[in-house]
BAKE-306725 format. One line per field, with one value per residue (C-alpha): y, z, x negated. Coordinates in steps of 0.5 Angstrom, whole numbers, always signed. Layout:
<recs>
py: Y / ...
pz: Z / ...
px: X / ...
</recs>
This chain:
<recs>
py: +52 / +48 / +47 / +43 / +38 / +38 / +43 / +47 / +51 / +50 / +46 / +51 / +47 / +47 / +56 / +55 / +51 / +56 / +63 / +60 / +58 / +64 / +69 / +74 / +77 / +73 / +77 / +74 / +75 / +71 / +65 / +65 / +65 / +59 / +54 / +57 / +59 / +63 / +67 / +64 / +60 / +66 / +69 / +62 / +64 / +71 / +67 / +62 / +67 / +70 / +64 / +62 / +69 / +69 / +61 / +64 / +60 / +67 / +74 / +80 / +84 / +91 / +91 / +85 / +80 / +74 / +70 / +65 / +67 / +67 / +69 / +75 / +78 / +78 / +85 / +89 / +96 / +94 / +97 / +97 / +95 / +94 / +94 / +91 / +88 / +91 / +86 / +89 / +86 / +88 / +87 / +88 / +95 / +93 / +86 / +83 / +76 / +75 / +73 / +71 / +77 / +79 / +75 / +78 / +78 / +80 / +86 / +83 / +90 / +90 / +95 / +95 / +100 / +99 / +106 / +103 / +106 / +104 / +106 / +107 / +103 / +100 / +98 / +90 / +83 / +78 / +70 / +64 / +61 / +54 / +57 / +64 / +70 / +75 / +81 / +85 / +92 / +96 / +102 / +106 / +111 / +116 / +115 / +114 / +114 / +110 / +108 / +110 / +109 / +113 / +118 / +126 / +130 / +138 / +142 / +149 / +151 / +144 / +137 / +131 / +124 / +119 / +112 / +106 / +102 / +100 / +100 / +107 / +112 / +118 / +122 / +125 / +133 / +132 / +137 / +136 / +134 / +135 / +134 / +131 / +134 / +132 / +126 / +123 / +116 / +116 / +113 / +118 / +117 / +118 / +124 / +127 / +125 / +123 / +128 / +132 / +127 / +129 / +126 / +127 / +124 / +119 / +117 / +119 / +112 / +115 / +116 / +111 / +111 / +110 / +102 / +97 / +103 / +97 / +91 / +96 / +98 / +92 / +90 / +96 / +95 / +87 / +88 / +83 / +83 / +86 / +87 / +82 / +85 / +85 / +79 / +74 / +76 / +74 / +68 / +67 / +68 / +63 / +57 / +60 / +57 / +49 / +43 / +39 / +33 / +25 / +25 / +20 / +23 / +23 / +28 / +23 / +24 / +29 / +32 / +38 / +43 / +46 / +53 / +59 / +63 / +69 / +64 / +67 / +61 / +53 / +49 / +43 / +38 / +32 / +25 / +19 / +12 / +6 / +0 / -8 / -10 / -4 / +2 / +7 / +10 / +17 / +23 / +28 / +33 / +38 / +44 / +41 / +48 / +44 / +42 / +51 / +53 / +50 / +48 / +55 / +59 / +67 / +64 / +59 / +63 / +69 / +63 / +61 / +69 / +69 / +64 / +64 / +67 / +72 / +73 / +80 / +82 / +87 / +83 / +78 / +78 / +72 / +67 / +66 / +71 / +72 / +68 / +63 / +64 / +66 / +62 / +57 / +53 / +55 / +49 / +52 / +49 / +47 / +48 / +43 / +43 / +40 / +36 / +31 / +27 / +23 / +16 / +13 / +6 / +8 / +3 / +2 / +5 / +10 / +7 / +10 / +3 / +5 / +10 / +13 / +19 / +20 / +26 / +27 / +32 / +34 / +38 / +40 / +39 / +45 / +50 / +49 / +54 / +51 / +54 / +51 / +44 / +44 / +46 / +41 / +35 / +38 / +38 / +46 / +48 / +43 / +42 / +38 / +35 / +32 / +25 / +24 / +28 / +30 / +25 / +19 / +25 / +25 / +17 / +17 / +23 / +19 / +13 / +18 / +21 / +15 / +15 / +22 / +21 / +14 / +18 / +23 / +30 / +37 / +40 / +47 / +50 / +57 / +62 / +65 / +72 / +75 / +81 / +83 / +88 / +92 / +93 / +100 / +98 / +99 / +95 / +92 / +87 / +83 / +76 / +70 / +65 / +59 / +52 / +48 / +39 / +42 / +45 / +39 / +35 / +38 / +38 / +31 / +29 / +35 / +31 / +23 / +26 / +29 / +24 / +19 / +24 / +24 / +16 / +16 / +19 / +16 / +9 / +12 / +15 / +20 / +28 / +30 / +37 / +35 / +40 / +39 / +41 / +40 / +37 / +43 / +45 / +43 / +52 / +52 / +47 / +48 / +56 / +53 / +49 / +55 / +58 / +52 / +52 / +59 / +56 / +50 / +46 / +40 / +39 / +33 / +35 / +27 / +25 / +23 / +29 / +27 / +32 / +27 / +30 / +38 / +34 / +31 / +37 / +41 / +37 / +37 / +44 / +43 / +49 / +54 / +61 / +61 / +55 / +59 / +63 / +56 / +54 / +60 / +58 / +51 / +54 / +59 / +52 / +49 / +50 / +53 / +49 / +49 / +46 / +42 / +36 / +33 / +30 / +30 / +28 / +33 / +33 / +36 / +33 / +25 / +24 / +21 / +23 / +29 / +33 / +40 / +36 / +40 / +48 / +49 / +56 / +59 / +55 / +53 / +46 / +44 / +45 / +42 / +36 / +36 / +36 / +30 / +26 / +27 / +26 / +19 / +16 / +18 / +23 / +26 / +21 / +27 / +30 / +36 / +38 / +39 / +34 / +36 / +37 / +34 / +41 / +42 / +36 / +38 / +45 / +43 / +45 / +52 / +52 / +50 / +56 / +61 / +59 / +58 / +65 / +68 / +64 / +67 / +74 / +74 / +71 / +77 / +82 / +78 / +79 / +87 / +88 / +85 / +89 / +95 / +93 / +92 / +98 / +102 / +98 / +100 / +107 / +109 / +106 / +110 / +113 / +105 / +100 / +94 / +87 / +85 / +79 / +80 / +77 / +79 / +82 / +86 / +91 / +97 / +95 / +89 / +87 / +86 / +84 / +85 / +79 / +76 / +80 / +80 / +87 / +88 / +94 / +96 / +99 / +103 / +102 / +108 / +108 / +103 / +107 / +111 / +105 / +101 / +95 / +89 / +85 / +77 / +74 / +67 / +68 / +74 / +78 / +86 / +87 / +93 / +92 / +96 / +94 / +88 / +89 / +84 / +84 / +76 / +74 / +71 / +75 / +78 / +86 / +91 / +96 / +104 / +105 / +111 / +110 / +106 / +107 / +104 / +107 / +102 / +97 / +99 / +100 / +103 / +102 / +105 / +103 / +106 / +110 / +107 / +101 / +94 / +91 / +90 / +87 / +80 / +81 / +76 / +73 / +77 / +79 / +86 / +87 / +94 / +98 / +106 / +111 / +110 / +114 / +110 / +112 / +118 / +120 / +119 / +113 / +107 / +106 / +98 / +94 / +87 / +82 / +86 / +91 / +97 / +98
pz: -76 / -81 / -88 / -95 / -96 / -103 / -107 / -109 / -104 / -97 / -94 / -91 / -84 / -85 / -86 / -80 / -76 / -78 / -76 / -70 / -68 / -71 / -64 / -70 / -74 / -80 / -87 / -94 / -94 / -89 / -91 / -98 / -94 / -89 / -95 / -100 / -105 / -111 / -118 / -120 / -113 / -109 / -114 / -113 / -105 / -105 / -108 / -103 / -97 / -100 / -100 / -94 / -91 / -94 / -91 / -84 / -83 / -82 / -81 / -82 / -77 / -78 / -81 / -88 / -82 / -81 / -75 / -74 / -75 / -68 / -65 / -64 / -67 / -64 / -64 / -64 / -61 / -54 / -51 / -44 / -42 / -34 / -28 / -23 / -16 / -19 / -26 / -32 / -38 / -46 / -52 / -59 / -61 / -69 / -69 / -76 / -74 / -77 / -71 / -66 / -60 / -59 / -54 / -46 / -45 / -38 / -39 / -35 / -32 / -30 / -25 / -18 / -19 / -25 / -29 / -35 / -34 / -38 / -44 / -45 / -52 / -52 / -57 / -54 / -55 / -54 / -53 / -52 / -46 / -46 / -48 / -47 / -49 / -45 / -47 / -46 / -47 / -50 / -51 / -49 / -54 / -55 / -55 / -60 / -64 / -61 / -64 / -61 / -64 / -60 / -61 / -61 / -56 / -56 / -50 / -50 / -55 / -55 / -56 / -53 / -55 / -52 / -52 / -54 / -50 / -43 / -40 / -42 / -37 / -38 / -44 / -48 / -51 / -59 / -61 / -69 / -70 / -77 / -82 / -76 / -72 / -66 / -65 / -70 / -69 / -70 / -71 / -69 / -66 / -59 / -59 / -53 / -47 / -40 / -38 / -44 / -49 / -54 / -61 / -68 / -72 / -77 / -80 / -80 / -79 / -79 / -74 / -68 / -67 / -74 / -76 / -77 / -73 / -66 / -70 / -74 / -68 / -66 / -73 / -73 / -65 / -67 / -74 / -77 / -84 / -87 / -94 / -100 / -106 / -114 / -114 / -109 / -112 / -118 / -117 / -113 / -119 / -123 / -117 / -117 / -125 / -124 / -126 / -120 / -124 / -123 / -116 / -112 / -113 / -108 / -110 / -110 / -102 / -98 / -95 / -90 / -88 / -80 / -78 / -75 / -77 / -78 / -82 / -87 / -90 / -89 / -88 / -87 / -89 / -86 / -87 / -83 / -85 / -80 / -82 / -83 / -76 / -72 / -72 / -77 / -84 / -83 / -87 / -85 / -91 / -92 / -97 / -100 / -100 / -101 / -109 / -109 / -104 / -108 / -103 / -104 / -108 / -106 / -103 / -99 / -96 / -95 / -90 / -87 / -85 / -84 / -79 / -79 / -80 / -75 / -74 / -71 / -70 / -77 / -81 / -82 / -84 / -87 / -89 / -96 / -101 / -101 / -108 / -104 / -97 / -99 / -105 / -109 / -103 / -99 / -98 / -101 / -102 / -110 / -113 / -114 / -109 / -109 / -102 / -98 / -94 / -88 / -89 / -82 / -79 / -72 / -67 / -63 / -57 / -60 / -61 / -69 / -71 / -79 / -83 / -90 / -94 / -101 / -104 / -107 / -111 / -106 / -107 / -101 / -100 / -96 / -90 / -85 / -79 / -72 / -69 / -76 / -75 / -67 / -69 / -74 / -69 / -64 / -69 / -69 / -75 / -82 / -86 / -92 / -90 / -83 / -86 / -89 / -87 / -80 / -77 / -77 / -76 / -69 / -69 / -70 / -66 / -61 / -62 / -61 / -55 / -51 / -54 / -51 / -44 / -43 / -45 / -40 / -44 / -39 / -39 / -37 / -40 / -39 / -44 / -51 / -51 / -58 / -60 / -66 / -70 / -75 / -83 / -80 / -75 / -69 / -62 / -62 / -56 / -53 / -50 / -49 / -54 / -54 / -53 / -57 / -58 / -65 / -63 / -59 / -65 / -70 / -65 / -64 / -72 / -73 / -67 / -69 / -76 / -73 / -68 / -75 / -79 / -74 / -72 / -80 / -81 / -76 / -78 / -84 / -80 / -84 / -82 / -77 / -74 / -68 / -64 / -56 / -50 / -44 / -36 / -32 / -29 / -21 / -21 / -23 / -19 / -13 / -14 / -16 / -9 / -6 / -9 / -7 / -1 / +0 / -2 / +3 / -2 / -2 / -7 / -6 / -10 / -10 / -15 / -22 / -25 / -31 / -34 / -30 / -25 / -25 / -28 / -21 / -17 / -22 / -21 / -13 / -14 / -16 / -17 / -12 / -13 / -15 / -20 / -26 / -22 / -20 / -27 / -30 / -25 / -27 / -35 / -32 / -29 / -36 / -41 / -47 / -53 / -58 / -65 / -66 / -69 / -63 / -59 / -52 / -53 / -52 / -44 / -45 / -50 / -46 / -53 / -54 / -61 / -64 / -70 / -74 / -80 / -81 / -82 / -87 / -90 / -83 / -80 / -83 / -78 / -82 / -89 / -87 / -84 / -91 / -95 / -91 / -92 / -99 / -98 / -95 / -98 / -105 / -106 / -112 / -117 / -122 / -118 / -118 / -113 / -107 / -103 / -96 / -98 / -96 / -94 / -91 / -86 / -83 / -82 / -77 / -71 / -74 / -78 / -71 / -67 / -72 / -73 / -65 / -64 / -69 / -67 / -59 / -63 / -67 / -60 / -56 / -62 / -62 / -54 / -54 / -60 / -56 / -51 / -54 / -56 / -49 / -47 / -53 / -51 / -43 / -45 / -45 / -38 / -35 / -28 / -27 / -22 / -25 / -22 / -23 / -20 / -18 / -22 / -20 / -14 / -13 / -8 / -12 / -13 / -16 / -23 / -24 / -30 / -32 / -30 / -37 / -41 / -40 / -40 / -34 / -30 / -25 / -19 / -15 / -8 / -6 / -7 / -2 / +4 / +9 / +12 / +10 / +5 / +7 / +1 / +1 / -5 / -3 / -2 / -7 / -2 / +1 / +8 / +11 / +18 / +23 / +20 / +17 / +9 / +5 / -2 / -7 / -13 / -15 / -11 / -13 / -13 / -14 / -17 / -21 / -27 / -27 / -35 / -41 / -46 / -53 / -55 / -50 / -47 / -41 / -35 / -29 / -23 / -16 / -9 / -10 / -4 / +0 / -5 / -3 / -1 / +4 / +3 / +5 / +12 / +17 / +22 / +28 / +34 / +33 / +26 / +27 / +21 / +23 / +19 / +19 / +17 / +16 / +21 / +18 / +15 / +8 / +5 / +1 / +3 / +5 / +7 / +4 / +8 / +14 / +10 / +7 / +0
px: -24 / -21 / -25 / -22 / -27 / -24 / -22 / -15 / -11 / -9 / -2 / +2 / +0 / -7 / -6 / -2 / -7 / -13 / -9 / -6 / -13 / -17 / -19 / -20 / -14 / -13 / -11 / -12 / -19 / -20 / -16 / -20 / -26 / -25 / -22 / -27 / -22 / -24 / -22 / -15 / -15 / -14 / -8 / -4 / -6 / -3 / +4 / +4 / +3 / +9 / +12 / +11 / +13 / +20 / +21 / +20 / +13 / +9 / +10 / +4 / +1 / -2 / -8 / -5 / -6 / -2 / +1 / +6 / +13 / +15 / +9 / +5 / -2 / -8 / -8 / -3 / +2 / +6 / +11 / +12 / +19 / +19 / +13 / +18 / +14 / +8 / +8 / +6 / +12 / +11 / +14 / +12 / +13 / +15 / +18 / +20 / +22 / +29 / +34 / +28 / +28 / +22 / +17 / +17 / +8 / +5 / +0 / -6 / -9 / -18 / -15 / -12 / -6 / -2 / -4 / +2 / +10 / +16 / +16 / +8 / +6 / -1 / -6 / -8 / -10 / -6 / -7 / -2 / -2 / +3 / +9 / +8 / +4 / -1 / -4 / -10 / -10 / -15 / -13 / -7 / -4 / +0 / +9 / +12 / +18 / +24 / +31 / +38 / +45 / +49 / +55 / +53 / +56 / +56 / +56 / +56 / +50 / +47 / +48 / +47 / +47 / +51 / +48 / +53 / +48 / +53 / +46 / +44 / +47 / +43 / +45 / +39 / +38 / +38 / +34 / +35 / +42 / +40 / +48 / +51 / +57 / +60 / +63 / +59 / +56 / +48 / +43 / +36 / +29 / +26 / +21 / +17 / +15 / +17 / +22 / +23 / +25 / +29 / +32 / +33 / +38 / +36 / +43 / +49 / +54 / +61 / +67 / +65 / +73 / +74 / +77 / +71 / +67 / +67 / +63 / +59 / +56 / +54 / +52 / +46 / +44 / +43 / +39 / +45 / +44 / +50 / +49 / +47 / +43 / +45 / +40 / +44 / +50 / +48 / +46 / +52 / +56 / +52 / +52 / +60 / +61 / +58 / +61 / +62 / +61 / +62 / +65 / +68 / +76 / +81 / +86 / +91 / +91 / +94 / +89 / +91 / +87 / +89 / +85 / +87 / +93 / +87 / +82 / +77 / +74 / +76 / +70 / +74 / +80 / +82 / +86 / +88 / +93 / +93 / +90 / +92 / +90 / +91 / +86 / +85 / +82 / +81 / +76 / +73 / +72 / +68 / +66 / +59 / +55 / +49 / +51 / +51 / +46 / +39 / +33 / +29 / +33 / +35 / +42 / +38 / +33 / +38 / +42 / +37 / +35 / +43 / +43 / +50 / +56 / +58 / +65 / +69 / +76 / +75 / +71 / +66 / +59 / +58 / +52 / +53 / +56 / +64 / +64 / +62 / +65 / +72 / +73 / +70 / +66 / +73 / +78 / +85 / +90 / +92 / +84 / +80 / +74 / +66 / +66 / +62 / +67 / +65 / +70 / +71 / +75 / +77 / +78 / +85 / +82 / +78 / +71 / +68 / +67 / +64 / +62 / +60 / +59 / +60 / +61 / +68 / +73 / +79 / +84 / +87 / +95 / +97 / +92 / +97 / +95 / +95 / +101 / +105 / +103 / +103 / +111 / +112 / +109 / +114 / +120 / +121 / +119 / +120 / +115 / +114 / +108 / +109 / +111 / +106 / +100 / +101 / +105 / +98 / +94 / +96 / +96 / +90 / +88 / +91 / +86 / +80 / +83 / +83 / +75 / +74 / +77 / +72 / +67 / +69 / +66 / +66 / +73 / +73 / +79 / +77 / +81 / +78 / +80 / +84 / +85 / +90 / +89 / +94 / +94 / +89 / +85 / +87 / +89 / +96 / +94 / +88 / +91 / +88 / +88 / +94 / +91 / +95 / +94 / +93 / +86 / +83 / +86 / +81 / +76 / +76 / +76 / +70 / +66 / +67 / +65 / +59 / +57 / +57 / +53 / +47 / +48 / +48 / +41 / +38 / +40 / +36 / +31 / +32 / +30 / +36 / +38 / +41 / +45 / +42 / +45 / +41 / +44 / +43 / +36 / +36 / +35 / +42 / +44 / +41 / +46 / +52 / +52 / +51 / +56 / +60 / +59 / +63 / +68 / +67 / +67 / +61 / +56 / +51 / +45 / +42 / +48 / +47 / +50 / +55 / +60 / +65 / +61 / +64 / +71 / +72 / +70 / +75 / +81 / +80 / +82 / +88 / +92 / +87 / +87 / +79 / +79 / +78 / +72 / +69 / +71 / +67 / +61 / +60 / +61 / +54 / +51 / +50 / +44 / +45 / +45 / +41 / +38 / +32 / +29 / +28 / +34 / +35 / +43 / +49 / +50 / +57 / +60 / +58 / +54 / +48 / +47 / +51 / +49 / +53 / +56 / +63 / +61 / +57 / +60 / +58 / +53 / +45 / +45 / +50 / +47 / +41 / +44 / +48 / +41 / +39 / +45 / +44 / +37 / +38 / +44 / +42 / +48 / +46 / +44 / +44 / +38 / +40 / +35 / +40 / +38 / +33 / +25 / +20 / +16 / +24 / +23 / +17 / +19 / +25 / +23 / +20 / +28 / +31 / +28 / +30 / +37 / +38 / +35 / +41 / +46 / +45 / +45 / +52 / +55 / +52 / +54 / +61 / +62 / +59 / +64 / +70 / +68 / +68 / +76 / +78 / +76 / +80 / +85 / +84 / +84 / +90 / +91 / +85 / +88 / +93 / +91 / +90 / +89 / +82 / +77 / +70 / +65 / +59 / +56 / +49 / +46 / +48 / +55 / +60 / +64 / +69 / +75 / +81 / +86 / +88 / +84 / +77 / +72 / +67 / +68 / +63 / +65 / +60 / +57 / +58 / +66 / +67 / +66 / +63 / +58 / +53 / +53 / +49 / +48 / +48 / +44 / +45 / +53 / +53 / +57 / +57 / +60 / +60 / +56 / +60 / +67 / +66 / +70 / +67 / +67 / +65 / +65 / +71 / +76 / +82 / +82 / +87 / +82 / +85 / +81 / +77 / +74 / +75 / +68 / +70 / +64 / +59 / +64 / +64 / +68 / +69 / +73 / +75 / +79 / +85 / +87 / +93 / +92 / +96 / +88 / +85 / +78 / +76 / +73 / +68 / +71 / +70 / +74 / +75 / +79 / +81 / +80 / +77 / +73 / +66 / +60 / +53 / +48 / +45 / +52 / +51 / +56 / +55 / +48 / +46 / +41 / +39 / +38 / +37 / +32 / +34 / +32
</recs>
């Protein structure tokens, strides 16, 4: 156990070393004893546990103990969550960590056969192995209450609760509805056991169709924090009234913002002239957050909780305080506003020769939405600013082009979905969203000011924040070779891997039916990125280093590279203290875990949520044959989307026919054994659409009878299609890989 041989308190390192060392439970107490605190020293330690429990370093456990936030306690309740091929899995029944999903732990049972099923809760004691977690148990407890949010529905004289989960197919019997009504969006606790479950509603949320209802759905089933208390509002106001004070000031500068139409905040602003010489000066101005948000302060620390913004079709639930978000850190044309601008000399062929920070003054010429800017370069659309802003924009954007094709980064052009809304809320379409030049313009000046606010930091040696993304893992590249190869396309494994790589097997395609699924494939293949201290390069973007520097309003990253521009180039001669900490230097691993876990949480609350969309949209079509495309293929069935539109659709294997199905996992197909029909991923289907769930999202598909489709078929001498009945009579059964299952 590690002891002070001086006296006073503890480091926070040294609290967490002990409690992750201790093999008993470590509350308060404890800590005290084992750094030998007395009297006043153990007042001053209950505020810095406090302390280091809102900065995300430790969490507590039942019983006053603490543990390392992200971890789990030595003791503590497990709920079982699967027990498939004999492997007992758990997570913690109450799991506090902000935007971190709770830990997966493999139950370790004495006995032969496992006595624990889905759902059991146990009391354990867990221990760390490598990067996972065990569990131990000690004592099985009775079952206890479980969240649902879902929407009642009445039957006769009872009422049902109707998961929003796409995953949940069962309905479950409410046995206290409480003030709710049918059709009413609710959240309520699991009781009972085993087969006489049952749920009583705990709150009511309102009107699941109601305008806004789709994004609150997945705001209440991610535990996104929503709501900013009187205090942060308060001190958001105060930060709102600051003087900017001395600032290098170029207002003088036509500096223009390029966002989309339906923007909320404006992060970003950008300039370029051509030099004397040949090559370009160019800025990349941001919103300076960090001169608002305070190390430590209320609005800090909620950010960090935060994570980041979370955008949805109706809304936005923001990092930072609407005061700040949408107004006084937002770049608006006409006012006066706090920036740290990122000044470049950009060769002729692309290459960031130099680069400086400074914090500035702007004032931004005019918000011009991607589409306006485009239609000026293309001479459709007048605007005033075109000569002396847009027009060396795209000069200089040419440069960087030529940079960005020598670096050859992955290209994949797969369309972002975008759903429009009227003035009430409800669908006026989902189409793919429109790639412009001025998109990839954009792109290409936030990338080369990122890439120079990484270098820039290391050239100081400074804490960075890095953005990694990592080369894909030889298990993902071993599955798309596969995938490849049912296509007959050839992919060596041997090969140094680059994005070039997947680029010159996307232009081999040329305009194939299946390039999109390929596309998507590759997309699937990728690690996932991620923040962390530690760089490991962005395999994507062909970068060695890369680092988020243009999104504070609605990314932490950024802030934190911010803070330590500021830091290291001594920005604030004022000392105002907003600059990065040292306690915030050493906790960049702990701050780059939280906010990647919170950034894969809005992207999947996002997703759901467009789901959601998509089948409120599809409702009103349920009964049509659609075109869709396969994009997954399992033993109980395959998926698939809609062609332009996206929403995944499961289409049942006991639809296909009166046969037996026999499953391919290598080549992810079914194939009927006596007829041949064949269904993978990536083709082109004809399907009618059975039902539409805007609730879950969820989809499901049928084969029309008499439709223009026939499915793939194996290559075999007898092609005759007949009506068959599998070998007991029963249809849609299958066999896997030559067992039935």
């Amino acid at each position: 156990m590690p002891k002070r041989s001086t006296p006073g308190l503890p480091t926070r390192q040294q609290i967490l070393d002990f409690i992750t060392q201790s093999e008993t439970p470590a509350g308060k107490r404890e800590i005290a004893r084992a750094f030998g605190l007395k009297g006043n020293e153990k007042i001053a330690l209950k505020a810095l546990l406090k302390d280091m429990a809102d900065e995300g370093l430790i969490d507590s456990a039942p019983g006053r103990a603490f543990h390392k936030m992200g971890g789990v306690p030595k003791v503590t309740v497990l709920r079982i969550i699967d027990t498939e091929d004999g492997q007992v899995i758990a997570i913690p029944e109450h799991w506090e960590a902000e935007g971190k999903p709770p830990p997966r732990l493999r139950v370790i049972e004495r006995g032969r056969r496992s006595a624990l099923g889905v759902g059991d809760r146990i009391l354990a004691r867990t221990e760390e192995q490598g990067s996972n977690f065990v569990a131990h148990p000690m004592k099985k407890l009775a079952r206890g209450e479980e969240q649902i949010l879902g929407v009642v529905a009445r039957e006769g004289d009872r009422y049902w609760l109707r998961a929003i989960d796409k995953r949940e197919r069962r309905d479950t019997l409410i046995s206290d509805i409480g003030d709710a009504g049918e059709g009413d969006l609710v959240l309520a606790e699991k009781t009972g056991r085993a087969n006489r479950i049952t749920a009583k509603v705990t709150e009511i949320l309102g009107d699941p169709f109601a305008p806004k209802a789709f994004s609150l759905i997945a705001i209440h089933k991610f535990g996104i924090p929503h709501v900013f208390g009187e205090e942060l509002l308060e001190e958001a106001a105060r930060m709102a009234a600051l003087d900017l004070g001395a600032r290098e000031d170029l207002r003088h500068l036509p500096i223009v913002a390029i966002d989309p139409v339906d923007a909320r905040d404006f992060d970003d602003a950008v300039w370029a002239s051509p030099r004397e010489g040949g090559g370009f000066d160019a800025i990349v101005a941001i919103a300076d957050v960090s001169f608002y948000v305070r190390p430590g302060s209320k609005l800090d620390k909620e950010a960090r909780k935060r994570g980041n913004s979370v955008y949805f079709p109706d809304r936005v639930v923001p990092m930072l305080p609407e005061q700040l978000s949408a107004d006084v850190c937002s770049l608006r044309a006409g006012h006066d506003r706090a920036a740290l601008a990122c000044h470049m000399v950009i060769s002729a062929d692309g290459t960031l020769q130099s680069w400086r920070f400074s914090r500035a003054v702007i004032r931004v010429a005019a918000n011009i939405p991607y589409e306006h800017a485009q239609a000026a370069i293309d001479g459709t659309r007048p605007h005033d600013l075109t000569e002396a802003a847009l027009k060396p924009l795209w000069a200089c954007w040419a440069a960087l082009s030529k940079g960005r094709d020598k670096r050859a980064p992955l290209d994949l052009d797969l369309p972002e979905r975008r759903v429009v809304l009227d003035e009430d809320g409800r669908i006026q379409s989902v189409a793919p969203r429109e790639r412009l030049d001025a998109h990839r313009l954009i792109e290409d000046y936030m990338i080369a000011a990122n890439v120079a606010a990484a270098k820039a930091l290391e050239a100081k040696k400074a804490p960075v924040m890095y953005r990694v993304h990592e080369p894909p893992s030889r298990e993902k590249l071993v599955g798309l070779k596969d995938y490849l190869a049912t296509f007959d396309i050839a992919f060596a494994l041997g090969q140094v891997i680059t994005p070039a790589t997947f680029n010159r097997l996307i232009a081999q395609l040329g305009e194939a039916e299946y390039r999109t699924e390929v596309m998507e494939q590759i997309l699937r293949s990728q690690t996932q990125a991620y923040y962390s201290p530690q760089n490991a390069g962005h395999f994507g973007l062909a970068l060695g280093s890369y680092a988020h520097f243009t999104s504070p309003i609605r990314r932490y990253a950024d802030l934190i590279v911010h803070r330590s521009l500021v830091e290291a180039y001594v920005l604030d001669p004022q000392a105002t203290a907003t600059a990065l900490t040292p306690e915030e230097g050493q906790r960049m691993t702990i701050i780059g875990e939280a906010i990647s876990a919170a950034e894969r949480r809005a992207m999947e609350a996002e997703r759901e949520t467009v789901d959601r969309y998509v089948a409120a949209f599809l409702a009103m079509r349920v009964g049509e044959v659609i075109e869709t495309r396969i994009t997954g293929v399992t033993n109980f069935g395959f998926f698939a989307t809609v062609q332009g539109l996206g929403g995944d659709g499961l289409v049942p294997i006991s639809t296909l026919g009166a046969e037996y199905f026999s499953f391919d996992p290598a080549h992810l197909t079914l194939t009927g054994e006596e007829s041949g029909d064949q269904y993978r991923v990536g083709q082109h289907i004809s399907l009618r659409l059975v039902e539409a769930n805007p609730i879950s999202g969820a989809l499901r598909f049928e084969l029309p009878e008499g439709a223009n489709h026939l499915p793939l078929r194996r290559d075999r001498k007898d092609r005759t299609r007949r009506p068959l009945m599998g070998k007991r009579g029963r249809p849609g059964n299958i066999r896997h890989q030559g067992r039935r299952r």
